[in-house]
Every structure is written in structure tokens, then in C-alpha cells.
C-alpha positions as CSV (number, residue, x, y, z in Angstrom):
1,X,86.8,148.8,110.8
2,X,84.8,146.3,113.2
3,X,85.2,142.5,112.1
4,X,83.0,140.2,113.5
5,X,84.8,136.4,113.0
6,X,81.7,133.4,113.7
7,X,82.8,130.2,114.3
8,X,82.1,126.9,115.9
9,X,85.3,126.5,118.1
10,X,88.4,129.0,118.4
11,X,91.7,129.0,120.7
12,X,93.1,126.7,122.9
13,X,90.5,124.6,121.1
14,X,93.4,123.4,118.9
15,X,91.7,119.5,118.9
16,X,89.1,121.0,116.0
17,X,92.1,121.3,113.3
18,X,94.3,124.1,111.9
19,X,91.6,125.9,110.9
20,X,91.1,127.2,114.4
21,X,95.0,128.2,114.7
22,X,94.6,130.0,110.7
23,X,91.4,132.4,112.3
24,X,93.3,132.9,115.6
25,X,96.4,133.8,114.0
26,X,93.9,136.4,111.6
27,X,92.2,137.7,114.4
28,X,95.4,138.7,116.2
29,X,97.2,139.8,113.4
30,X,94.1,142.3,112.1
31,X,93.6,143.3,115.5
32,X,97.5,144.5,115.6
33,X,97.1,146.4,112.4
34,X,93.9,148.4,114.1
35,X,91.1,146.5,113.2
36,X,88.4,146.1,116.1
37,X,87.9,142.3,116.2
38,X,85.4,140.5,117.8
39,X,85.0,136.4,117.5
40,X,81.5,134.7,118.5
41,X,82.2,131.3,119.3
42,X,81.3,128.1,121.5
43,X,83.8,126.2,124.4
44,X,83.5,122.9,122.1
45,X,87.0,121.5,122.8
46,X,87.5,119.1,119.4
47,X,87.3,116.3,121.5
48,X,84.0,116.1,122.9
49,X,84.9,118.0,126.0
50,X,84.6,121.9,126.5
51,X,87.4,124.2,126.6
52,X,87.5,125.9,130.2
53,X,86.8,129.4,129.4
54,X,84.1,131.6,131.1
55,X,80.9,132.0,128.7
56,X,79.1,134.4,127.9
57,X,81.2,137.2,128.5
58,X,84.3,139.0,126.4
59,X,87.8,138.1,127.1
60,X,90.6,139.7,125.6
61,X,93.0,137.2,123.7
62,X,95.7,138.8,121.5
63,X,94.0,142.1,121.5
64,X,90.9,140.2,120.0
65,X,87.3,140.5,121.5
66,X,86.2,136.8,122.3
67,X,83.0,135.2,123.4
68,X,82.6,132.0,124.2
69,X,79.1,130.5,124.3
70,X,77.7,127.0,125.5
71,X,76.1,125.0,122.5
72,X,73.6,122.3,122.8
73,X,74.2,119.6,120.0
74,X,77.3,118.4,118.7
75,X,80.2,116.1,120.0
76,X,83.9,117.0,118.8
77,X,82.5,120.3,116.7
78,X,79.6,122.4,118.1
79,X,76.3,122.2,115.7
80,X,74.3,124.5,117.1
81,X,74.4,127.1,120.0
82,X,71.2,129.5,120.9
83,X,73.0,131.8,123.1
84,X,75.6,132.6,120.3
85,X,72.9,133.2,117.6
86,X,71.0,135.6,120.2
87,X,74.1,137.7,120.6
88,X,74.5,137.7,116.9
89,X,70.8,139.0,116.0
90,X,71.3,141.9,118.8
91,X,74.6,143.2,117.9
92,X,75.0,142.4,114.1
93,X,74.4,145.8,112.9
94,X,77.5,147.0,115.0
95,X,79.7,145.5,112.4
96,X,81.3,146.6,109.3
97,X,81.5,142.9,107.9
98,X,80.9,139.4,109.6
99,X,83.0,136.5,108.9
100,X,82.0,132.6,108.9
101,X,84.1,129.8,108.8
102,X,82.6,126.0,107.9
103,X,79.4,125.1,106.0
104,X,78.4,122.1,107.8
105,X,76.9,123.0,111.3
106,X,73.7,124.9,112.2
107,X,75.4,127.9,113.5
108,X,76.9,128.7,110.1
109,X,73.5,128.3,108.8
110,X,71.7,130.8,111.2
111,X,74.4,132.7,111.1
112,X,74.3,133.4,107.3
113,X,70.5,134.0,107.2
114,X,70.7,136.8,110.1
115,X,73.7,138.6,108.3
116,X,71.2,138.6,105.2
117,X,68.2,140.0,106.8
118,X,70.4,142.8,108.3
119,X,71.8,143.5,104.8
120,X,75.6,143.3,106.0
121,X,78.5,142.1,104.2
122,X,79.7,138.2,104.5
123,X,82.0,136.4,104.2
124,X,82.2,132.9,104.2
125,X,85.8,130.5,104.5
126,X,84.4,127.1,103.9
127,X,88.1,125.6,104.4
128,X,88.6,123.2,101.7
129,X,84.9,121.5,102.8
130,X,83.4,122.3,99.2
131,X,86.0,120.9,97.2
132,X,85.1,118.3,95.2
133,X,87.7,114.9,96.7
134,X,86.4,116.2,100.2
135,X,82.5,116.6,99.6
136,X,82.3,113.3,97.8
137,X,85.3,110.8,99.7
138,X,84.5,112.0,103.1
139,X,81.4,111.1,105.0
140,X,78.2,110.0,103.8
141,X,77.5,111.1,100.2
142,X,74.0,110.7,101.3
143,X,73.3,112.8,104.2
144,X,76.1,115.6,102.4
145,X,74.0,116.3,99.0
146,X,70.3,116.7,101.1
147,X,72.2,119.0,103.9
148,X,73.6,120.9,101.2
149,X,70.5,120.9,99.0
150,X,68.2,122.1,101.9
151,X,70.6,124.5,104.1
152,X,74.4,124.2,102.7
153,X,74.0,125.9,99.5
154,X,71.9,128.7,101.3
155,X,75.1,129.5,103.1
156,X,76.8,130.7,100.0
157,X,74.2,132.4,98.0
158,X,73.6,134.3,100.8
159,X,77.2,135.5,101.2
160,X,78.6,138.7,99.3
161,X,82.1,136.7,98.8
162,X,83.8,133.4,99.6
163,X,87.7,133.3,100.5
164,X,89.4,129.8,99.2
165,X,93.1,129.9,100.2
166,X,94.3,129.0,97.1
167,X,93.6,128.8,93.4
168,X,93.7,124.9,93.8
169,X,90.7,124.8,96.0
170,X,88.5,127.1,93.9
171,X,88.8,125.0,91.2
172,X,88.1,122.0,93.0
173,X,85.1,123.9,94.5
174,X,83.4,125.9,91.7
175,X,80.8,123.1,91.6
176,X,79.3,124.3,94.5
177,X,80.0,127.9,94.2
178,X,79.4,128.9,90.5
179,X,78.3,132.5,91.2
180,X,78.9,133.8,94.4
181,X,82.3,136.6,93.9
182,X,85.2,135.0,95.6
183,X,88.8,136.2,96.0
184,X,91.8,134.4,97.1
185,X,93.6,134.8,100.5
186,X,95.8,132.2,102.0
187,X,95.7,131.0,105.8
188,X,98.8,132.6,107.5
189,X,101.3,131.9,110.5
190,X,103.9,134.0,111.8
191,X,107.2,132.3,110.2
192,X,109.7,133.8,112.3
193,X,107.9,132.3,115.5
194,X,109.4,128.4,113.3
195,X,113.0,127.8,112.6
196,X,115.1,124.5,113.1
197,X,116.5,124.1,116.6
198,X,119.2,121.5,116.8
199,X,118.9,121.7,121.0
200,X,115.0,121.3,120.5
201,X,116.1,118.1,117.7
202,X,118.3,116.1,120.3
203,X,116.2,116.8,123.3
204,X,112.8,115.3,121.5
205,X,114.5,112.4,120.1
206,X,116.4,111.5,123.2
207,X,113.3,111.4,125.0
208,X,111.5,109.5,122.4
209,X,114.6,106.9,122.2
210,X,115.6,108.0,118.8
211,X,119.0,107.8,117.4
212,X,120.8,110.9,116.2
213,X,121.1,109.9,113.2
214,X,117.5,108.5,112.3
215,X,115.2,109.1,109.1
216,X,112.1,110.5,111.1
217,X,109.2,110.8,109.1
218,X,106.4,113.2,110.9
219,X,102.6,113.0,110.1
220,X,101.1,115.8,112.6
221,X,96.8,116.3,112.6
222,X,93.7,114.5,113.0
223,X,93.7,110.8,113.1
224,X,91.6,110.0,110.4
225,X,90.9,107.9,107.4
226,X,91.0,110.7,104.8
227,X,94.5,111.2,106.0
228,X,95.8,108.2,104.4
229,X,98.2,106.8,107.2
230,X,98.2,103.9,105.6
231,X,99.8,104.8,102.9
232,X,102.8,105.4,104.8
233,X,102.9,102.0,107.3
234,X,102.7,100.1,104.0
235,X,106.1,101.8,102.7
236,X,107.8,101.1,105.5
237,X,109.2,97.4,105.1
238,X,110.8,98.7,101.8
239,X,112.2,102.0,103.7
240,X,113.8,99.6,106.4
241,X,115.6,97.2,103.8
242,X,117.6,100.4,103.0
243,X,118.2,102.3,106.3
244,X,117.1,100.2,109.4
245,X,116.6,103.6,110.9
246,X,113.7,105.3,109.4
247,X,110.8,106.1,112.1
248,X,107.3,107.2,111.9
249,X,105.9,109.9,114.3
250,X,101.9,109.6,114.4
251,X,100.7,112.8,116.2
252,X,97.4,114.1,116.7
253,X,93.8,113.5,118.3
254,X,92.0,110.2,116.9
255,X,88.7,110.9,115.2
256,X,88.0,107.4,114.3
257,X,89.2,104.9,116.7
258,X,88.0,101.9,114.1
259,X,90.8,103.5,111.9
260,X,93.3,103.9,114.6
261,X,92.8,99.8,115.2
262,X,93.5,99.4,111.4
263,X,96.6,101.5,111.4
264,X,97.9,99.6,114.1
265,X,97.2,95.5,112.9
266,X,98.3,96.9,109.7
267,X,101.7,98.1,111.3
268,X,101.9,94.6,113.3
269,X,100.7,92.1,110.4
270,X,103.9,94.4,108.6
271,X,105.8,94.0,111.7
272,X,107.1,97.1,111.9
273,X,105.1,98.4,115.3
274,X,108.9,98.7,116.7
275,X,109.3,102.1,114.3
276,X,106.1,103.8,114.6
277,X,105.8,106.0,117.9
278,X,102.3,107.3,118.7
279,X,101.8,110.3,120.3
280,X,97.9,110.8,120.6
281,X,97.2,114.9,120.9
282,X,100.6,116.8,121.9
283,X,100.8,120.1,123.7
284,X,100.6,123.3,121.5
285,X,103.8,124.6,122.8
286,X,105.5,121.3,122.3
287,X,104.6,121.5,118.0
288,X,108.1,123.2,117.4
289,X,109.8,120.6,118.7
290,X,108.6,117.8,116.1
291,X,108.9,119.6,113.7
292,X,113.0,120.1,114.4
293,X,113.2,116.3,115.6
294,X,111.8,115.4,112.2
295,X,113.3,115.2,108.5
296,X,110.3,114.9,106.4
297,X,106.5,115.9,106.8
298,X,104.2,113.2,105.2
299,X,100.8,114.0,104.3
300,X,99.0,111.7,101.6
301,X,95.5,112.7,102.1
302,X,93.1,112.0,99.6
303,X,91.8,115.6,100.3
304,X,93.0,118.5,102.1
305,X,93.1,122.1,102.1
306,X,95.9,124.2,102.6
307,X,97.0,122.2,105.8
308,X,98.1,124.8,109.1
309,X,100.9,121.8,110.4
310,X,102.2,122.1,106.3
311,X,102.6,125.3,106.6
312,X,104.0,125.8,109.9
313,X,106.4,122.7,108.9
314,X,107.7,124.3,106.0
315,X,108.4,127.6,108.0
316,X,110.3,125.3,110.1
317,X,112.3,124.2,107.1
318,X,110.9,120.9,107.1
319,X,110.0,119.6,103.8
320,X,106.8,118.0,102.7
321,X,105.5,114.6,100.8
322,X,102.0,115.0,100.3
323,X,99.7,114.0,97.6
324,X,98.1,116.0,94.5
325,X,94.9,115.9,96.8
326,X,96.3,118.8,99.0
327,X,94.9,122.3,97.4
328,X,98.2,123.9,97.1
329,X,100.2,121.3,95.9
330,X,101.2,122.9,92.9
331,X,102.4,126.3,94.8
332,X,104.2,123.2,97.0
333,X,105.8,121.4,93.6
334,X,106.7,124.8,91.8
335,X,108.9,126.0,95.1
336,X,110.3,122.6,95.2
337,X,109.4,122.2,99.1
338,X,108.7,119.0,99.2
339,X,107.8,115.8,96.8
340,X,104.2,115.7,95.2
341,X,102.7,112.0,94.7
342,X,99.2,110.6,94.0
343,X,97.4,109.0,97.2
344,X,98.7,105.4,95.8
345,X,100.9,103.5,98.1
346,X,102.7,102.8,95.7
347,X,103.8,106.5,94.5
348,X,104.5,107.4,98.2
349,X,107.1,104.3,98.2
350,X,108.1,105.6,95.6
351,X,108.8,109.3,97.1
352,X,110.1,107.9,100.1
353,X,113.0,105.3,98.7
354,X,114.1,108.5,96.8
355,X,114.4,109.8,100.0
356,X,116.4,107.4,101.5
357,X,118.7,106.9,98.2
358,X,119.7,110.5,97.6
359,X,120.3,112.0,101.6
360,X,121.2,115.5,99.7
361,X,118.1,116.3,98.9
362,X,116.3,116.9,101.9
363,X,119.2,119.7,102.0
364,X,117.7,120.9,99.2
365,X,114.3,120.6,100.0
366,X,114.5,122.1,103.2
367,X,116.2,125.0,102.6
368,X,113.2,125.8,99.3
369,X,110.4,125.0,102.0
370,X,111.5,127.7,104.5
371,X,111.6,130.5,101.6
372,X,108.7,128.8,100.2
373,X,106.8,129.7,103.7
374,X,108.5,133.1,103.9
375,X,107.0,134.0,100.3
376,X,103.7,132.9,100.6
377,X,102.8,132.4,104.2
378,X,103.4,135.3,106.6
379,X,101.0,136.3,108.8
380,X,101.4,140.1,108.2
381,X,100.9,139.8,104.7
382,X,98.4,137.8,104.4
383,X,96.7,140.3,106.8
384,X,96.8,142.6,104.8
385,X,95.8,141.2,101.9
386,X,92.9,139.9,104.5
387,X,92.5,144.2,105.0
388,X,92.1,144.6,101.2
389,X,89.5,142.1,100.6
390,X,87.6,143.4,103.5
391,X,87.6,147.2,101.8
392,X,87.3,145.7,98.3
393,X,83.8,144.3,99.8
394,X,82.7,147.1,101.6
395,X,83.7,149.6,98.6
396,X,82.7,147.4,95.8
397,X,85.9,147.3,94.8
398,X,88.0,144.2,93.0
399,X,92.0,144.6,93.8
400,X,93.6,142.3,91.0
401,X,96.0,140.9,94.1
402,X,93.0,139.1,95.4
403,X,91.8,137.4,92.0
404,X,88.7,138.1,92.3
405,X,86.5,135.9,90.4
């Protein structure tokens, strides 16, 4: 079978989000189970730069066909890229099915209404950016409903079948995608690459002047207002009245810098700048290592998918506190891998002073998150389940494990 994955950024771009590790850790893990893979993409870096790969020419990563293509609008994500869409009209037919990932550039677009003309099978993974909290609390409302009147919808009634990761974020997306068959397949890491490392714990926190003994709390992504940082600087003062030891690790690229200036007079009018440690964008290799220097993973985002750095984190056996705005927080709840709240200051206090009072159950909730990641998360099933849905598509086919709807 020959898979054609389209997208606007792919590996080392790892600046764009965890969607970009999810599709590299797919491509890799079809193209291990025999699947010719082939990934059309752009050298957009996440951060405005571009990632320095040669263009317009395959190189193998993982066993996976990639091309990389120059694109000519767009700052941290690619927009638009003619080079790529050429390639796609010339060598679409080649392909069993085609693969898209994201709604909102021009290459998605384009890419949808070639597949159609050439009457081959699609798929779209819109990655949480149809559900309802993310369409209407992120961005301008404005500029979102004409784009999606006009091009966005187009996308998704010209695919044969949507993937959402998880029941949660169908729901919150059937507005947008009342018709158009979809089936369920979660994104996927390879758990056994995560553990806890007690050498990797004491090494990170030495050099990041933490004491052995610390509460760390560990917020790991995109600096950005839907992330709800806030939420989390504001809990502190009542954290640090119980255990004068509780830090805050803020990692990750900053997509708003007027945000980033908020999070940080908020920390100082707070005064407690002296236990956040900021970290800007960390080195891919260097991920397992917060993870294992950190006790809890804190995510109250008032809209979110099912989060790559949640996943991995709970494969880690690092237990979660993320709000009912995360599309598999009821998968998260009903394991017991972490603690559930709404995206009120107030609830996360809440979470977090529990936290502090009863030290036994991070045990607890450690120890669920790791088989929580095992059950649910593993790269080579989800591959295969990814390997079904293809056939189902091709065939005609609905496999009840997918839930096709």
C-alpha cells in the first residue's frame, strides 16, 4: 500500500507542535510494518526560520520517503507552497490514499481539491482545530467563520473520511463535520522509548539548582494564551505556604511574546519569579529528562487535543493536571492518570493543594498514567489500527474497532 502523508511542517520541525512528532512517529511506524510512505512537506521550522534540509528532493528518514519544499507565505507555519502542490498534481495518482493534516493553511486547501479531481481517497486529521472551545476561543472569530465558510469547510466535504483521536474531540467537532464518515484513531508514541530515570532526575535538577526533594510542576509546549499558564502562577502563593519547595518548569517556544510579558509581571506582582525556571525551546533529545526531573505535568488549556508532551509524559509515568478542555480527559479521569479540573484558577488550586496535602498519591497516579499510556498509546497499535482504517477506506469497509461514524 503507498501512503502519501501532506503537511505543512514535519521532523526536526518539532517548534510547529506535537502534531508533527504524532505524523512522524506514524510515518515510521507504517513504514516498519511495509507500507511505502512518502510525506510532502515544506522546511518551515515553527519559528519563523526554515529547517536545514535539502529541498526538493527525497531523503530517507525512518524508512519514510520525505520531501521537503520551500513555501512562499507564512511565518511560524507554512501557508502556501507552489513547488509542493506541483509535485502533488504530477504524482497523485501513484498513491493508494493521501493523508492531510490541518485545515487552516492554503496547502491543505489545494491539496484537498487535487485529491478530489483525481478521485483518490482522503483523509483529513484536522488535530483538534475543529473543535468547538478551539474554533471559537482561539484567534479571531472573525477571520475563522469567513475562511471556513469560503475554503475550510471545502476541505472536509471533499474528504472520504476524517480521523479525530478521540471520541471527545468528535463530539466537540460534529458541528463542523456533520456528514463526512469519520473513525477514531489516536496519535501514538513508542512507550518503551519513556520510563522514569532517577540518574536522568538528579542530573536535570542539579543543573537547574533544584533540591532533591522539590515539588516540580512541568508545563512542556507552545507558549501561548490558550494554554492557560496563568492559571498555574496564580496557584502558586497558596502551594508555597504549604511546601516552600514547589517549582514551576515553563518549557517550550513563545508564540505570543505579549503573553510571555504577562506571565512574567504576573509571576513578579505574585512574587514568586524565584520558583518559576524558564526554559524557552529545549532540545528534542533532552524531553526525557523533564519529564523524570518532574512530579506533575500541568496542562489547563482552555482547548486542546489529545496533547503529544501528555502522552509521552504519562508513558514516562508522570501524571497529569489538565482541564476538561483537553479532548481525552475522560480516557485521562477514568484511568486515574492524573487530576481533571475546569480552566478556573480556582479548581487548579484546588488540584494542586491536594497535591501537596496527600504526597501518596502521585504514587498512585504515576504508576495508573504509565499503564494508562501502555493501553491506549503505543505506537504499534495504533499503527495498525492506522492500517485498518486505511483498508476499511479503500474497501468500503467499516471495522467496529475504528467507530466509524
Amino acid at each position: 500500500m503507498k501512503i502519501l502523508q501532506v503537511l505543512t511542517s514535519y521532523e526536526p520541525a518539532w517548534a510547529v507542535g506535537g502534531s508533527i512528532t504524532a505524523t512522524s512517529n506514524l510515518c515510521r511506524a507504517l513504514a516498519k510494518k511495509g507500507l511505502e510512505v512518502t510525506v510532502y512537506t515544506t522546511n518551515a521550522d515553527g519559528t519563523g526560520g526554515k529547517v536545514p534540509v535539502p529541498v526538493g528532493k527525497p531523503i530517507d528518514l525512518g524508512g519514510v520517503e520525505v520531501w521537503y519544499f520551500p513555501y512562499e507565505l507564512g511565518g511560524r507555519r507554512a501557508f502556501y507552497s507552489r513547488s509542493l502542490l506541483k509535485k502533488l498534481r504530477e504524482n497523485v495518482r501513484n498513491f493508494d490514499l493521501i493523508q492531510a493534516a490541518g485545515i487552516w493553511q492554503w496547502i491543505c486547501v489545494e491539496a484537498a481539491k487535487i485529491v478530489r479531481a483525481e478521485n483518490r481517497p482522503l483523509v483529513i486529521t484536522p488535530h483538534s482545530s475543529l473543535m468547538k472551545s478551539s474554533f471559537y476561543e482561539i484567534g479571531s472569530k472573525w477571520i475563522k467563520r469567513n475562511y471556513w465558510k469560503f475554503f475550510g469547510q471545502k476541505i472536509i466535504n471533499r474528504a472520504t473520511a476524517v480521523q479525530f483521536l478521540c471520541e471527545g474531540e468528535r463530539e466537540e467537532s460534529r458541528e463542523f463535520c456533520p456528514s463526512t464518515p469519520s473513525f477514531i484513531v489516536p496519535n501514538g508514541i513508542e512507550v518503551n522509548k519513556y520510563s522514569r530515570n532517577i540518574e536522568k532526575r538528579r542530573a536535570l535538577r542539579k543543573t537547574l539548582n533544584l533540591p532533591d526533594s522539590a515539588l516540580v510542576l512541568l508545563f512542556l509546549g507552545r507558549v501561548n494564551p490558550k494554554k492557560q499558564i496563568e492559571l498555574v502562577i496564580n496557584s502558586l502563593p497558596s502551594l508555597l505556604r504549604l511546601r516552600p519547595d514547589v517549582y514551576f518548569i515553563i518549557s517550550g517556544p513563545v508564540d505570543d511574546f505579549d503573553y510571555l510579558k504577562m506571565l512574567k509581571d504576573l509571576a513578579s506582582r505574585l512574587k514568586v519569579e524565584s520558583h518559576l525556571i524558564w526554559t524557552g525551546l529545549i532540545e528534542h533529545h533532552l524531553v526525557q529528562s523533564y519529564y523524570s526531573a518532574s512530579d506533575l505535568m500541568v496542562l489547563p488549556s482552555k482547548a486542546e487535543g489529545i496533547s503529544m508532551s501528555l502522552t509521552e509524559a504519562m508513558a514516562a509515568s508522570l501524571p497529569l493536571l489538565i482541564s476538561n478542555r483537553v479532548a481525552n480527559y475522560r480516557e485521562i479521569e477514568a484511568d486515574r492518570a492524573g487530576l481533571v479540573t475546569e480552566p478556573k484558577t480556582e479548581s487548579v488550586e484546588k488540584a494542586l493543594v491536594r497535591i501537596c496535602q496527600e504526597p501518596a498519591l502521585l504514587d498512585e497516579l504515576s504508576e495508573n498514567a504509565r499503564r494508562s499510556a501502555e493501553k491506549r498509546y503505543d505506537i504499534e497499535a495504533v499503527a495498525s489500527l492506522m492500517i485498518k482504517a486505511y483498508e476499511d477506506i479503500i474497501s468500503g469497509r467499516q471495522s467496529p474497532e475504528l467507530n466509524w461514524q
